[in-house]
N, C-alpha and C positions, 0 to 999 in steps of 0.2 A: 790453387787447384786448376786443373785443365777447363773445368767446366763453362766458365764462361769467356773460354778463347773464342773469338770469331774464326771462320771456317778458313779465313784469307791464312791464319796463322796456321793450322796442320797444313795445308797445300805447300806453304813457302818451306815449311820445315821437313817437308817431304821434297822438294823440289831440288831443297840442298843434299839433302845426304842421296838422293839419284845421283845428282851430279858430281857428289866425291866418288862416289862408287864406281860411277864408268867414269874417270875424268873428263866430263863433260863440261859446260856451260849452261849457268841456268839462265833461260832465255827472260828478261827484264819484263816486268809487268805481266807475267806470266801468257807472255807472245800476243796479249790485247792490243800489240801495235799495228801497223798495218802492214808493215814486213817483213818484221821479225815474230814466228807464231812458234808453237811449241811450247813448254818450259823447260828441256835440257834439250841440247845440241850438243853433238860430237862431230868426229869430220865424216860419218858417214850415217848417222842416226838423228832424226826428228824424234822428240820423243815427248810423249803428253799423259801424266800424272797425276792418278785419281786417286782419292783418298776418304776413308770416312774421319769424323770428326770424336768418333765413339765406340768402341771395339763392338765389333760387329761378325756372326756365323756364317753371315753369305754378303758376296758383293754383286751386283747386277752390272755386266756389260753392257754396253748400247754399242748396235751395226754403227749408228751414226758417229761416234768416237772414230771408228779406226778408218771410215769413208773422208772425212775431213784431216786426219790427220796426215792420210795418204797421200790427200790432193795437197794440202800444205806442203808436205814435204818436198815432193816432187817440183811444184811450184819454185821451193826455196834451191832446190839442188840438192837435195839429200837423196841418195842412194834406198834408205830401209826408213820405217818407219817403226817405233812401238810405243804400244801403251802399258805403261806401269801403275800397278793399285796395289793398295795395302786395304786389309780390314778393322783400320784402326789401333792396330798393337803397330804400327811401326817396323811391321816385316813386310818388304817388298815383293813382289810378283810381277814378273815381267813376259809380256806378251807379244809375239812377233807373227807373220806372216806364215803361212803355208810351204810360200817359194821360198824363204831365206829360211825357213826351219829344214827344208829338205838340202839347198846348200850345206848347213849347218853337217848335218848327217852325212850328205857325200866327203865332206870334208875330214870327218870323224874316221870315218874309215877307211880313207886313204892314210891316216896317219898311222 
C-alpha cells in the first residue's frame, strides 16, 4: 500500500513523469545541490514540483515557491520558470507566469 511511502517517494515519482512529459531532466537530489536547483530542467524551463502524499480537494500555493524559483532560474540561465502540483491522484497542473502566459496567447493567435 501507498500508505507508508515517505514523501521523498511521491515527489521523485512526480519529478519523473514531469520530466517524461516535457522531456526534460530531473534535476539530481531534487536541486538541494548548490548549483543545480529545480527538480526538472528543460533548455528553457526551471521547473519546481509540489505534490501531496494523499489525494487531496485543494492544494495551497505559496508566493514564496514561485519568488525562489524565479531567482533560481534566472540565476541558472533559464529563460521561464514553473511550478507544477498535483493533488495527489497523480494528475499534473502546471503553472506559469503572467508574462509568458500572455506570450503564450499572443502567439496563439498569430497562429
Amino acid at each position: 500500500m501507498m500508505k507508508n511511502k515517505p514523501t521523498r517517494y511521491f515527489s521523485n515519482r512526480q519529478e519523473k513523469r514531469v520530466a517524461k512529459t516535457v522531456s526534460g531532466k530531473q534535476t539530481a537530489n531534487s536541486g538541494a545541490t548548490k548549483f543545480s536547483k529545480g527538480d526538472v530542467t528543460t533548455k528553457n524551463f526551471l521547473i519546481e514540483c509540489k505534490t501531496c502524499t494523499k489525494e487531496q480537494k485543494s492544494f495551497t500555493l505559496q508566493r514564496e515557491w514561485f519568488e525562489k524559483n524565479d531567482e533560481e532560474a534566472f540565476a541558472m540561465g533559464y529563460q521561464n520558470s514553473a511550478i507544477v502540483f498535483d493533488f495527489g491522484d497523480g494528475v499534473d497542473r502546471y503553472v506559469i507566469s503572467e508574462k509568458l502566459f500572455k506570450k503564450l496567447l499572443k502567439y496563439m493567435e498569430e497562429e
